[in-house]
N, C-alpha and C positions, 0 to 999 in steps of 0.2 A: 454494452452494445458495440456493433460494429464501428472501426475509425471514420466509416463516412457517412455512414447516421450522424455519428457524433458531430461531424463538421457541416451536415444539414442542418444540426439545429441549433448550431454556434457554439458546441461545448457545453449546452446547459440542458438539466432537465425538464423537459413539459409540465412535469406535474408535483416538484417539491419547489417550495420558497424559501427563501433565505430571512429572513425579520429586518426590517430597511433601519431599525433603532441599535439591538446591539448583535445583530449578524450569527443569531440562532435561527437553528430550525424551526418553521414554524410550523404549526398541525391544526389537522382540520377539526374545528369543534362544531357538533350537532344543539340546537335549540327549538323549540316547539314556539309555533306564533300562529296566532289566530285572525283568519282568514275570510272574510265573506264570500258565500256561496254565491256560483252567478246566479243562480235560478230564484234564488232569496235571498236577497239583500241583505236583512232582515237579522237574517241567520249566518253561525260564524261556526267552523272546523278549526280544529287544530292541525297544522300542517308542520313538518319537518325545514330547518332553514338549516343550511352550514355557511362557517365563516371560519378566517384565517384569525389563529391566537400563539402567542410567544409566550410561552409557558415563564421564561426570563425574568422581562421587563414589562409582561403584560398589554404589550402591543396586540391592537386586533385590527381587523380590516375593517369593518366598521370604523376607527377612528378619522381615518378619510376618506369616508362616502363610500364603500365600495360594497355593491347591491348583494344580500345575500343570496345565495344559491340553492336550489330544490336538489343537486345533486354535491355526490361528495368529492369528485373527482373531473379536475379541469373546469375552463369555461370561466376562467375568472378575467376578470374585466383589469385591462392595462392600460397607463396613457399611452396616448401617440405620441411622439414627437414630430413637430412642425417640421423639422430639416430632414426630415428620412427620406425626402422625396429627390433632395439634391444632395446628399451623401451617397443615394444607390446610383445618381446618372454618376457621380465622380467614380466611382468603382468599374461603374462600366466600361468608360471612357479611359482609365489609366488600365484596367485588363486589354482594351485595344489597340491602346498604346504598347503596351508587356509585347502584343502578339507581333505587332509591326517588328518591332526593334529582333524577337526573335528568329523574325524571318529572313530580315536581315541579315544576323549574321551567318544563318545556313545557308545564304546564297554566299554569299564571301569565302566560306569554307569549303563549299563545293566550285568555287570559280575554277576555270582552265586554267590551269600551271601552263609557264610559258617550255615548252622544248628547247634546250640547251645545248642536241647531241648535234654534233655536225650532219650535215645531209651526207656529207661522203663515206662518211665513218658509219651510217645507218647503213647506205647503198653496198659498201663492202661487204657487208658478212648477212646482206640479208634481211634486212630489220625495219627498212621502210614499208615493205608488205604489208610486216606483220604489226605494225604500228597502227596504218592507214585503213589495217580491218574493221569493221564495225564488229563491237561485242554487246550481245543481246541486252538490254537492259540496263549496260554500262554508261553510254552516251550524256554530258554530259549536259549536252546542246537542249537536251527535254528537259533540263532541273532548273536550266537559265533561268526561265520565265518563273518560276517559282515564287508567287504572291500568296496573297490572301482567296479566300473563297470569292467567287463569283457571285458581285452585287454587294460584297462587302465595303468597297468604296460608297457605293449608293448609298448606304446605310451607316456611315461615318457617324460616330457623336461628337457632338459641339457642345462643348459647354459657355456657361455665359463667365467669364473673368470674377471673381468677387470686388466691389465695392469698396473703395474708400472713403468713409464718412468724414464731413469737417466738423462737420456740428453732435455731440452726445447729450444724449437727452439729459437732462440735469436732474439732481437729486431732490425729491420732495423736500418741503420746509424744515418740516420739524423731523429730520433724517437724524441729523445732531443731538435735537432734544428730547427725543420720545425716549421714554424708558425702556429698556431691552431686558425679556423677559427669556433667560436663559433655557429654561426649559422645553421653550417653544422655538429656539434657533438650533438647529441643525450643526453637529459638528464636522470640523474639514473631513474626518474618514466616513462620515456619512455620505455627504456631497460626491466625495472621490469615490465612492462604490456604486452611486450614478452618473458618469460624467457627463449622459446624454441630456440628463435632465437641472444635476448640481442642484436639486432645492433646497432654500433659502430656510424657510420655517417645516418645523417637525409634520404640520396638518400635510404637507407636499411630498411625503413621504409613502412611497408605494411598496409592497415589496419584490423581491428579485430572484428571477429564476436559479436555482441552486446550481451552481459548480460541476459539472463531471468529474469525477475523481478519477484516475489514471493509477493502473497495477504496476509494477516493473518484476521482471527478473532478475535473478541475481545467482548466477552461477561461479563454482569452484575453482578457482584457478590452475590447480591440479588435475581432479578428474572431469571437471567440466561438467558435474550434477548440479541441478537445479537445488539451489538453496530457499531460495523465495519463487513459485511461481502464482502469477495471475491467474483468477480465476473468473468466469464471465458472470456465471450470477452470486450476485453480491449475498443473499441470504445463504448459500452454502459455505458449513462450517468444518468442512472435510477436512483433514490436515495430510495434505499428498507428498509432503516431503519426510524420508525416511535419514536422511543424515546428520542429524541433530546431537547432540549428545545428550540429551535426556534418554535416546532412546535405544543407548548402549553404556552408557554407564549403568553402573550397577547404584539403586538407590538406597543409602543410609538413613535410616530410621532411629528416635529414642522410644521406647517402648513402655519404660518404666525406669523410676528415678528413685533409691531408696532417699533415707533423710542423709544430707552429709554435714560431716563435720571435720572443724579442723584437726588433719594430721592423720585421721581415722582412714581404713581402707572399705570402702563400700564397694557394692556390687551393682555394675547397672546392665539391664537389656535393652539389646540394639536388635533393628529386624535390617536386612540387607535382602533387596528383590532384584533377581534377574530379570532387566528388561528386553533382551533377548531370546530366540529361543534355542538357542543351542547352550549348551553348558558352559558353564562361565568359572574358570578357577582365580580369588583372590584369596592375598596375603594382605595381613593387617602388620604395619610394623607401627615402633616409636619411634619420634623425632628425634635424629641426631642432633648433636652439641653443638651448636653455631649455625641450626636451619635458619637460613632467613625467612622462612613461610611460618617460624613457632616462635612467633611475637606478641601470640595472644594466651597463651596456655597458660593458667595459674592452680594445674593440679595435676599430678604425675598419671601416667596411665600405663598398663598392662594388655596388652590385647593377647590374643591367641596367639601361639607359636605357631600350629598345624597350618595347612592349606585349607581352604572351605573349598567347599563344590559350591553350588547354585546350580539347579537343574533348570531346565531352559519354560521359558514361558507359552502356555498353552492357556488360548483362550475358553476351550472347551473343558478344561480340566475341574476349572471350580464347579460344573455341572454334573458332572461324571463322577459318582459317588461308587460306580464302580470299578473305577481303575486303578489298579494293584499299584501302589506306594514303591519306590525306587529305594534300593536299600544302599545308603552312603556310611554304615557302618562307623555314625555318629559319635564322638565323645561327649557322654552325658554333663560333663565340669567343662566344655566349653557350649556345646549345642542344647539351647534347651529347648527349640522346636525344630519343625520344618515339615511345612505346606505347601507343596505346588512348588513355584516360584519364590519363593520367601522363606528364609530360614531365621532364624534368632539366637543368636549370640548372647556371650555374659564377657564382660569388660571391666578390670577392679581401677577405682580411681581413688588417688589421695591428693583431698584438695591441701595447698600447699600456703595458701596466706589465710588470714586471719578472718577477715571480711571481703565482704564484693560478691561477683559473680562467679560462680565455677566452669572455667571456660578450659576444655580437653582439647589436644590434638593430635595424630598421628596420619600417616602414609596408607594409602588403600591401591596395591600393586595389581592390578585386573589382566587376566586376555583378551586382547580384540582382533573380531575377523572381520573385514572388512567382504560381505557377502553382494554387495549391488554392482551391477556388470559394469565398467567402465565404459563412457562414451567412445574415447577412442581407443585404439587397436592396439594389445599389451604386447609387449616385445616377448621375446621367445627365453631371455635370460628372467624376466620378471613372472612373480610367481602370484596369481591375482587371488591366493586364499591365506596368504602368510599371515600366522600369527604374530599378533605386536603387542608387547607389554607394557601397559598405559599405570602410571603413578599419579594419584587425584591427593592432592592434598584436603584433611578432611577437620572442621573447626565444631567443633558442637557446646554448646551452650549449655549445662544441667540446670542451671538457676545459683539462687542464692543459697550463702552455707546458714546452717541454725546454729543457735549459741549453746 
């Protein structure tokens, strides 16, 4: 909702509640209750009632008095508080205080500065004329008087000083000795989550209008693209931001896992999908000798020497049962499919200990073009479609070796 909805209605929502026991959402549950007719006494109807329930800790509004409802939404019964009445005069009276003091100081800032130039040194070159003209609207003689609205003196609030008591009312007798039944006293984050009210026992427990929750943005310090933006209604699951890296890296799949053993060279398939749509060329290498990213690897790997293509991603393609296949003049010993966007690889591994897990690693070298128009304005040396060659270090897990 708009910010000043929002601040009509104190930041909270009208129609969710908070659970006033352990500060879940509560929801509205529906019950059937039987009803006498006015016309027949006599005679009883089954009628619909809702009531507020905490799925949680099974808190319900019923547990302190509060009358069920014919409808599902709003109308739910709140205490008052006795002091609202001299909390809103104090608001009023210190916003007219605020306004006083502000006007104050725009008469101060608007006061007549005193004239410093000599009268003779004005009269010489001319400048007493043009000083002592009046200029339309400038004047400053009309902002003097600058108060408050008319009758707003009239209308002054007073309030009364608070009271100092000598005397406190004393504690009941048996304050000391009565037994304290913990699950009916109220803990401090309970109390502190109504200050207006702070009750004492659990039965005083009402519950609280829910929170506004607040979006933020979060933009690029480079290009100034929206990383995270707000979105107004909450049930929309749209995802409007485009520069993420899921959705330009290319994604590594395992496809199928022969059985391994130690020392043996097996054959495993991987699927690799452009999530792009323009063509995507990656190089698979091995980790060199002293990577410090290949501290998990406990089985040698082989990947392709070639280049892979990836053709670019097309959401209508998978429907399209008649669009003629793109020919990448595939090698059958490394390529052993390719769909759409998706192609599948073969990759020899030899696990290299004895027991554990068989844990691969190698370097996945990709193109990227950065395609989203820059906020602001690209210089004339810079080139806003350059290709950049992105290295993803890549960890894959096959499982456990068999004996």
């Amino acid at each position: 909702m708009p910010s000043a909805e929002a601040k009509l209605k104190k930041n909270r929502c009208a129609n969710c509640f908070d659970c006033p026991g352990c500060m879940h959402t509560l929801s509205t549950r529906a019950t059937s209750i039987s009803t006498q007719l006015p016309d027949d006494p006599a005679k009883t109807t089954m009628k619909k009632a809702y009531y507020l329930a905490c799925g949680f800790c099974r808190w319900t509004s019923r547990d302190v008095g509060m009358a069920d409802k014919s409808v599902a939404s709003g109308g739910w019964q709140e205490p008052e508080n006795p002091h609202t009445q001299r909390m809103n005069k104090l608001i009023e009276y210190y916003q007219q205080l605020a306004q006083k003091e502000k006007v104050e100081r725009d008469r101060k800032k608007l006061a007549r500065r005193r004239n410093y130039m000599p009268l003779a040194f004005s009269d010489k070159y001319g400048l007493g004329t043009r000083l002592q003209r009046p200029r339309a609207g400038a004047s400053i003689s009309t902002l003097a008087g600058l108060s408050l609205k008319e009758g707003e003196d009239q209308k002054e609030i007073k309030i009364e000083p608070a009271q100092a008591v000598d005397e406190v009312e004393p504690l009941p007798e048996d304050y000391y000795t009565r037994p304290v039944n913990l699950t009916e006293v109220t803990t401090l984050q309970q109390r502190l989550l109504q200050p207006d009210f702070q009750p004492v026992c659990a039965s005083q427990l009402y519950p609280r209008h829910k929170h506004l929750l607040i979006k933020r943005s979060l933009r690029c310090r480079k290009c100034e693209h929206n990383l995270s933006k707000p979105e107004f209604n909450p049930t929309s699951i749209k995802f409007k931001i485009q520069l993420v890296a899921v959705n330009y890296i290319p994604e590594v799949r395992i496809m199928s896992i022969p059985n391994l053993r130690y020392m043996k060279e097996s054959q495993v398939l991987l699927t690799l999908t452009n999530p792009v749509e323009n063509l995507t060329h990656v190089t698979l290498l091995e980790c060199e000798e002293g990577d410090a990213d290949d501290i998990n690897s406990t089985a040698k790997v082989v990947v392709p020497p070639k280049e892979l293509i990836l053709a670019g991603k097309d959401a209508a393609a998978e429907y399209d049962e008649l669009a003629e296949p793109q020919d990448f003049q595939d090698d059958p010993d490394i390529i052993a499919f390719r769909k759409a966007n998706k192609v599948g690889i073969f990759i020899k591994v030899t696990p290299q200990r004895e027991e554990g897990e068989v844990t691969v690693c190698f370097k996945m070298k990709h193109d990227f073009k950065n395609l989203a128009a820059p906020i602001r304005p690209i210089e004339e040396s810079d080139q806003g479609t350059e290709v950049i060659w992105l290295t993803q270090h890549v960890e894959l897990s096959l499982g456990p070796l068999l004996p």
